[in-house]
C-alpha positions in Angstrom: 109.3 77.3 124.7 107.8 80.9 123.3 103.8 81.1 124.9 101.2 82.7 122.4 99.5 85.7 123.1 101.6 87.5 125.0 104.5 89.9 124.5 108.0 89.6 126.3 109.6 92.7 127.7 112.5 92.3 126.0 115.1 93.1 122.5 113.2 90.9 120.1 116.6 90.1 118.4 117.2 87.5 121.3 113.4 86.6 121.6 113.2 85.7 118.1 115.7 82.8 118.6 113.5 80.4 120.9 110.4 81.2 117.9 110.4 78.0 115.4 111.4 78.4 111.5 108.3 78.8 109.2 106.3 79.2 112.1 104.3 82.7 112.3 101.6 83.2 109.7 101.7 87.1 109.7 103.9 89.8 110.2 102.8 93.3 111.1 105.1 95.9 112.0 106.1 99.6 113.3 109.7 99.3 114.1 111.4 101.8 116.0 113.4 104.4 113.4 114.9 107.8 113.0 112.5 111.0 111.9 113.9 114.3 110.5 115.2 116.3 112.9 113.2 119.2 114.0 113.5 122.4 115.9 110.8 123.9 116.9 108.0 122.6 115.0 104.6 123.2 114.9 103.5 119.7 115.4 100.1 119.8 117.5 100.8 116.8 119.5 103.7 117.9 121.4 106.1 114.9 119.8 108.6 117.1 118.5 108.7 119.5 121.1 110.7 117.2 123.0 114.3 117.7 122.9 115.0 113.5 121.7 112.5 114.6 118.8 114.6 117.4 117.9 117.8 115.3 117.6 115.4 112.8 114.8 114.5 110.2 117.5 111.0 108.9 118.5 112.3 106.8 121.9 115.7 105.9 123.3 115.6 102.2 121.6 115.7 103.0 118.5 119.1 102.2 116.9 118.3 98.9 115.7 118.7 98.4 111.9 116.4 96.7 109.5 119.8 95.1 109.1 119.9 93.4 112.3 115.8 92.0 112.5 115.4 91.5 108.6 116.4 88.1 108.0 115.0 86.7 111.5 111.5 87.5 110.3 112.5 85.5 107.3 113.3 82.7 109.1 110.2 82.6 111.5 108.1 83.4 108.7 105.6 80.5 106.6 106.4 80.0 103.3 103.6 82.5 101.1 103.5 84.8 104.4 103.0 88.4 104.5 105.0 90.6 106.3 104.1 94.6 106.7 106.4 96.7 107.9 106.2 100.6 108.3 108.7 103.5 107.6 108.6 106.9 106.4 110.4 109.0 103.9 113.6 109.6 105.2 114.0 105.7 105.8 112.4 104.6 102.6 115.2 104.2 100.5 117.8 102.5 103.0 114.6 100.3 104.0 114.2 99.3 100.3 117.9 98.6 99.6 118.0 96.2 102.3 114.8 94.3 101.8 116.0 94.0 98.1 119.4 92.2 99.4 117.4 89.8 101.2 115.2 87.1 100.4 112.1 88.9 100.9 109.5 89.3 97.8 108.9 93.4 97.7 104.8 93.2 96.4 104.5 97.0 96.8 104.3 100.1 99.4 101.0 100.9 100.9 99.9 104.4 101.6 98.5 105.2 105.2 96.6 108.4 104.6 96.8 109.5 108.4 93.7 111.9 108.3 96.1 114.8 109.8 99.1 116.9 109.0 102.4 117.5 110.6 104.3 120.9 110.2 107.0 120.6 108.2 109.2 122.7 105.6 109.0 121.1 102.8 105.0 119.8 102.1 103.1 119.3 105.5 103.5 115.3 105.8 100.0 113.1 106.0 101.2 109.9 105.4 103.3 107.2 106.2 104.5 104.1 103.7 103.7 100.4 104.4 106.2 98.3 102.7 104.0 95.0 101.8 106.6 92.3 101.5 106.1 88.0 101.0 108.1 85.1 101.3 108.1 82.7 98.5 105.1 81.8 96.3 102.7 85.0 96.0 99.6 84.7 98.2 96.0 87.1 97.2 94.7 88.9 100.1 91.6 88.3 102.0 89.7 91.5 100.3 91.0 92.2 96.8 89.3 95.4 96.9 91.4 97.1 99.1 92.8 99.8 97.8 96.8 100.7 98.4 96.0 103.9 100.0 94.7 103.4 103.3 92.4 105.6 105.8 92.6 105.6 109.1 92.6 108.2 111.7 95.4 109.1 113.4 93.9 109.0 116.8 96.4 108.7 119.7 95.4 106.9 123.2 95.9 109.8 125.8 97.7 109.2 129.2 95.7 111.0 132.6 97.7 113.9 131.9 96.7 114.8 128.5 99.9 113.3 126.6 100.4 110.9 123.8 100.7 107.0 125.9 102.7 106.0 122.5 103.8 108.7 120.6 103.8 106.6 117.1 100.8 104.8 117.8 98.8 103.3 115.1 95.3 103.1 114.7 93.5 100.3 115.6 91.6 100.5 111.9 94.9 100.2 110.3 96.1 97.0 111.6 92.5 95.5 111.6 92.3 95.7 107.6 95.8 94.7 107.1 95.3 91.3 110.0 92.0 91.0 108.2 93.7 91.0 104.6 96.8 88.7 105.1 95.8 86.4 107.8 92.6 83.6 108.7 91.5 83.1 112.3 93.9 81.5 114.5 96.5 81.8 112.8 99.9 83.6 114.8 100.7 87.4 114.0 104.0 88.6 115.2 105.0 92.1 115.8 108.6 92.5 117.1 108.2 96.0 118.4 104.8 95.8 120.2 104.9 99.3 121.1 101.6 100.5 123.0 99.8 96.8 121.6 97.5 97.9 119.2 98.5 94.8 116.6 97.4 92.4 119.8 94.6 94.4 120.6 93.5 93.7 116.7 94.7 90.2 116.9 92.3 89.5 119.8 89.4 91.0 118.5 89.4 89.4 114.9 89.9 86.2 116.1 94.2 85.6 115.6 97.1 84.6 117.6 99.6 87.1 118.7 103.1 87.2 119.7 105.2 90.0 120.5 108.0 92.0 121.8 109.0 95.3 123.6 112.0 96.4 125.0 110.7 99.7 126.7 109.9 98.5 130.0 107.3 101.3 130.4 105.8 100.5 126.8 106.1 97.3 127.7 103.9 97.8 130.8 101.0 99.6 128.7 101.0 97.1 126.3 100.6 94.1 128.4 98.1 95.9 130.6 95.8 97.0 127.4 95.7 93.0 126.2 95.4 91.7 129.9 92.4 93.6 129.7 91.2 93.3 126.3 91.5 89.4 126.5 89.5 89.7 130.0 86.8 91.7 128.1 86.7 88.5 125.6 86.5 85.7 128.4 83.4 87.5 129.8 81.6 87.4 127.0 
């Protein structure tokens, strides 16, 4: 039996088999995926500097395909749930042809306006899409004034050395409006690639269930040592 609130260090394809049908209200997502291969950019943060960057990957796990995880959110998914999942351009399309094979409801794509820029060629890029997906019957968010392009900072948690702990980490603003939007309290938001824990982290401090996955033992490691202590923080209050 699967334990709420808490994330497994391990490929969420497998974890996702002992998680019930129609069973998670919510699902938020950042899922591992390729990025345009770079030289040597001018990114700030140092992510593309590194030589995995350069070849168009973020981490070493990150050949899964929307192929392969698509249809199990499906099945662990309530009937009327949301289910947010995040890509960028050179994804987009492949991301969108697959989603439209499935039995997914696209609603739109969301625009996170990431408050920064990253070097590029072609357009310096400042944002990221959100593909805002439903199963069955449509469901109104929480807040219908929310607009479809999103603010949030693009703040990243820094290790003791001065780099990036997660080098794709989201902001905690982010996944607090779209929790806030899509979900009620105590009701169970999955997020099959947990990364650094930020959709936890927001779980826990609007009042939701989380359950998670990670298969980077050292990700892994930061995330459940951010929610151990974030759920401690709650308990002494």
């Amino acid at each position: 039996m699967i334990e709420l609130n808490k994330i497994y260090n391990q490929d969420c394809l497998e974890g996702m088999k002992l998680i019930d049908d129609n069973s998670i209200d919510l699902i938020v997502t950042d899922p591992p995926y390729l990025v345009t291969s770079r030289g040597n950019s001018g990114n700030s943060g140092g992510m593309f500097r590194k030589q995995i960057n350069k070849n168009g990957k973020v981490f070493e796990h990150n050949s899964i395909d929307i192929i392969e995880w698509l249809n199990p959110l499906y099945r662990v998914l309530k009937e009327s749930g949301h289910c947010y999942i995040m890509t960028n351009n050179k994804n987009l399309m492949h991301y969108l042809d697959i989603i439209g094979k499935s039995d997914f409801h696209f609603i739109k794509s969301l625009i996170w306006d990431k408050g920064n820029k990253i070097m590029g060629q072609f357009y310096m890029s400042q944002f990221e899409y959100i593909l805002f997906l439903r199963k069955g019957f449509g469901k109104k968010i929480n807040n219908c004034g929310t607009p479809d392009i999103i603010k949030a900072q693009n703040i990243k948690t820094k290790e003791n050395g001065g780099g990036n702990m997660h080098d794709t980490e989201k902001p905690e603003k982010l996944m607090n409006i779209l929790i806030e939007n899509s979900s009620k309290q105590s009701d169970t938001v999955l997020d099959p690639f947990m990364g650094s824990g930020t959709t936890a982290i927001s779980c826990i401090k609007n009042s939701r269930k989380f359950l998670g996955f990670e298969i980077d033992k050292k990700l892994f490691e930061v995330s459940d040592f951010r929610i151990k202590k974030e759920l401690n923080q709650i308990k002494l209050f």
